[in-house]
N, C-alpha and C positions, 0 to 999 in steps of 0.2 A: 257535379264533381264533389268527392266527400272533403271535409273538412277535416284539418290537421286537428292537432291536441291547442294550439293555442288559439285558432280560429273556433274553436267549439267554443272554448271557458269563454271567448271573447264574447259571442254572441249570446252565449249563457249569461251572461255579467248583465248585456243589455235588458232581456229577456225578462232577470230580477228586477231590475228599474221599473219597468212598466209596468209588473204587477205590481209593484210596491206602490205606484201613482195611480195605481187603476181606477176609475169612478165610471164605469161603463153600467155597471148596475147599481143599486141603494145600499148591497151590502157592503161597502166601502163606509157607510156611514156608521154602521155598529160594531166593526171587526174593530180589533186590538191590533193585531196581524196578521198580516197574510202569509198564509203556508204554500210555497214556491212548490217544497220538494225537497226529496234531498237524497243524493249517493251519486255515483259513478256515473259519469256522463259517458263512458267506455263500455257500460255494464251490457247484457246482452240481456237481461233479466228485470222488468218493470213491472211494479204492480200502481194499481189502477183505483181509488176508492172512491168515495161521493162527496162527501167536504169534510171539511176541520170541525170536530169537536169543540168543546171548551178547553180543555187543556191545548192542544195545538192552536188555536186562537189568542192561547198566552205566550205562548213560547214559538209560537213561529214554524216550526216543526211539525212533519203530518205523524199520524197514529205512536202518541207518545202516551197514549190515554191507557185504560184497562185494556181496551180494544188494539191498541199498538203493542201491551205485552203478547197478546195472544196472537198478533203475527208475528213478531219477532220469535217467539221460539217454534210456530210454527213452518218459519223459514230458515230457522239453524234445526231444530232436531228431526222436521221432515222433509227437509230438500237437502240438509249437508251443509250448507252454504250461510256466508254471515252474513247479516241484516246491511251492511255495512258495502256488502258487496254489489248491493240489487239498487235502483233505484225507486224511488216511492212519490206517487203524487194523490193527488183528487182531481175530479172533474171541475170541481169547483176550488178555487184558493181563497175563500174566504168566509166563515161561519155564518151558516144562516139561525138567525136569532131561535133562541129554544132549540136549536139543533132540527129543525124542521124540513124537513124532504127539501131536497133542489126544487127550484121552481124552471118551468121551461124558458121564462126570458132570461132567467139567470143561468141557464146553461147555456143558451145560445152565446150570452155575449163571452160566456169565461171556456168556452171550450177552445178559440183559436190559439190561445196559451199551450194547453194541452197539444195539438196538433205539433206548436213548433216545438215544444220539448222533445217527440216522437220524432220528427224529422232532426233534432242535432242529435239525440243517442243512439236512433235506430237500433229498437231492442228485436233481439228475433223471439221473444215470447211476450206477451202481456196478460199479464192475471187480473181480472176484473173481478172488485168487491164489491158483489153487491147488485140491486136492480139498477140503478141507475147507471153502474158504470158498466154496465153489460150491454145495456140496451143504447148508450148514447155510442159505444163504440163498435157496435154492433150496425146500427144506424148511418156512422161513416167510412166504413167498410160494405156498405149496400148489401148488408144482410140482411134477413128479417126476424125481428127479436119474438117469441111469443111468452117468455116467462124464465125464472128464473131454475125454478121447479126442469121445466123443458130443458136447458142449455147445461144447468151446471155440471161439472165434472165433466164435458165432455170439447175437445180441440177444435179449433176452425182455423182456418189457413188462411188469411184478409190481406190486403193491400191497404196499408193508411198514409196518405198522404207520398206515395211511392214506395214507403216503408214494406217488405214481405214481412209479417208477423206470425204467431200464432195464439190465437185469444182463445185464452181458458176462462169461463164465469165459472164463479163460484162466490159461495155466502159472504157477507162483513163480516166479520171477527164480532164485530159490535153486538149484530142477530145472531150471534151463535155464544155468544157471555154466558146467558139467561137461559138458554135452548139444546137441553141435553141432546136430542136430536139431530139439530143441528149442527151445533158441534162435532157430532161424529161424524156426518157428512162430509164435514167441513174439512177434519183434519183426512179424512179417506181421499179427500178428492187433490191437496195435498201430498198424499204419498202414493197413493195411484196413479194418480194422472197428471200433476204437476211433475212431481219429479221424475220420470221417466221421460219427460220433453225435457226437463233443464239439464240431467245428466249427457239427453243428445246433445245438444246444443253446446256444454259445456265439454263435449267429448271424452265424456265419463262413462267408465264401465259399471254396471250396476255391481253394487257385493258379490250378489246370488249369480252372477254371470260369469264374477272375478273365481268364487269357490266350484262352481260347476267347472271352468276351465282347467282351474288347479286340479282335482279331480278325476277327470279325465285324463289329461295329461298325467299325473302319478299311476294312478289306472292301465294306461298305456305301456308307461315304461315296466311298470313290473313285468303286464302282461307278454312284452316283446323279450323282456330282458332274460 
């Protein structure tokens, strides 16, 4: 049975507690903070990254870094939509020292977190940044990951945790700073193929669909009139 507005915040509330006391893995011993997440637990729209930087290790907050500007105007000037309105996490809530790849004990033990955030907000989209959060949520969806290269830009339809989703890979903001290439990718696969799932889902007409209609219809009437 789904949960109301205040049964959600409530088990949201708990949810924070436990990752704030977590010592399931070592990196509890070198974090600053742990980065929960943060936006609308209402939202229909979540994105997905690998762990907390240095700057969110300080402030608590996921992709507040260079990496955090370039999705946030990636998510207000190629999907429409405010940064504010999506929710945002990592695979992991707590910075692995030198920023160094997730390791797999550390993923196993921090993903159940992950799991029950997706079961209180049940998004119907999840954007995944990056290898690690492609393939780990790829992984519990019983797909088969073979590269990032292979997946990105392209929709899968997955079940997680009862959740119906739809997982979109695509690059880190991070790997695409430094990577002209990537970057266009990045933002292509952003206005291609992201936002035509979020305006479904949002029950938005595209522009191009809005002026085609108009169009037509003016079209029509002269031609009838």
């Amino acid at each position: 049975m789904a949960l109301n507005v205040e049964e959600k915040q409530k088990e949201y509330e708990k949810l924070v507690k436990e990752i704030v006391s977590c010592t399931k893995c070592p990196l509890y011993k070198t974090r600053k903070n742990p980065v929960v997440g943060e936006g609308p637990l209402d939202t229909k729209i979540m994105f997905v990254g690998e762990a907390p930087g240095r700057q969110e290790d300080e402030t608590g907050r996921p992709f507040v870094g260079a990496a955090g500007k370039l999705l946030t105007t990636l998510i207000e000037d190629a999907l429409g939509i405010k940064r504010s309105e999506v929710y945002i996490t990592n695979i992991l809530k707590c910075r692995p020292p030198g920023n160094r790849d997730p390791r797999e004990d550390e993923i196993r033990a921090c993903t159940p977190y992950l799991w029950r955030q997706i079961r209180l907000i049940e998004p119907r989209v999840i954007v995944a940044l990056g290898r690690f959060a492609g393939r780990t949520l790829f992984e519990k969806a019983g797909l088969v990951w073979r590269s990032m290269k292979a997946h990105r830009g392209r929709t899968y339809k997955a079940v997680i945790e009862g959740v119906e989703v739809v997982i979109i890979p695509t690059y880190h903001p991070a790997a695409a700073l430094y990577n002209p290439t990537l970057r266009t990718q990045l933002e292509s696969d952003f206005r291609n193929v992201i936002r035509p799932v979020v305006d479904k889902v949002l029950g938005r007409a595209r522009e191009t669909e809005k002026r085609e209609t108009k169009q037509r219809t003016l079209f029509d009437f002269l031609k009838h009139g």
